[in-house]
C-alpha positions, 0 to 999 in steps of 0.5 A: 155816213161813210158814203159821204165822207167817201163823196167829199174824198172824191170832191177834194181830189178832183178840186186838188186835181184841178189846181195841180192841172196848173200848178205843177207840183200837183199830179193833176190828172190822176187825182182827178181820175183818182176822184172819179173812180172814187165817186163811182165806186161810192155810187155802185158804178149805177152811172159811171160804168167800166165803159166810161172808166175805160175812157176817162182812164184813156183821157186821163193817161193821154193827158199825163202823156203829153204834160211828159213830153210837151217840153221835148215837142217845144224843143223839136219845133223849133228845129232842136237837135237829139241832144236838146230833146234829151236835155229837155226830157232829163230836165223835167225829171230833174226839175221834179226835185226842184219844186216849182222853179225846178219845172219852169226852169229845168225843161228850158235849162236841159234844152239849152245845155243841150242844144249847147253842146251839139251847136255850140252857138249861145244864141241858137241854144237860148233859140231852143231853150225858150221853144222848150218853154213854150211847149211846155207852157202848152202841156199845161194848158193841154193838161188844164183842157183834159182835165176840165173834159174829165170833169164836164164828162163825170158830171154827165155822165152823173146827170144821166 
């Protein structure tokens, strides 16, 4: 009775996980890994073992890599100077504690305040702000793609 409880805990944290994969407020990647080393513990790690933790793990921790520093790679794209970089960097922290909003805006809002102070030029700060946006917008989707690789690689790795 316990192990199936245990096994709907895990399900729900990798579907929580998914969801969280787009919506930001959610940490995504690490409920999924946090289901799929729940799982495997359930099972006795009989088909999961700690070569495909290890890599899961090494997946996982790429993916809340790059949701980190998307919006910072967005700014470098389009040519943004050290101060834009650090802007976007501080304004997906501060974003955090802004909800939703906070994460769309913040990365975009840093960037451009930035990028505002090192040009000065309104046009070129807006130019920066929105190649932040855009990186970011690909850290979402990178993150969704890892995130539906851990699963497809656990259900696998269950099959086999």
């Amino acid at each position: 009775m316990l192990d199936i409880a245990l096994y709907v805990l895990a399900g729900a944290l990798i579907v929580g996980g998914l969801i969280g994969a787009v919506l930001p407020t959610l940490p995504g990647i690490p409920m999924i890994f946090g289901g799929i080393w729940l799982a495997a513990a359930v099972d006795g790690y009989r088909h999961l073992g700690a070569g495909w933790l290890i890599g899961l793990g090494a997946l996982a921790a790429l993916g809340v890599l790059m949701d980190f520093i998307a919006a910072a790679i967005g700014a470098k794209r389009v040519g943004a100077s050290k101060q834009a970089v650090w802007g976007a960097t501080i304004g997906t922290f501060a974003g955090l504690f802004f909800g939703l909003p906070g994460l769309i805006l913040g990365p975009f809002a840093g960037a451009l305040l930035g990028e505002f102070t090192s040009s000065k030029s309104v046009l070129r700060s807006a130019h920066v702000g929105l190649g932040t946006w855009l990186g970011l917008l690909f850290g979402v989707l990178v993150k969704l793609v890892i995130s539906l690789m851990l699963v497809g690689l656990f259900g696998f790795a269950m099959l086999l």
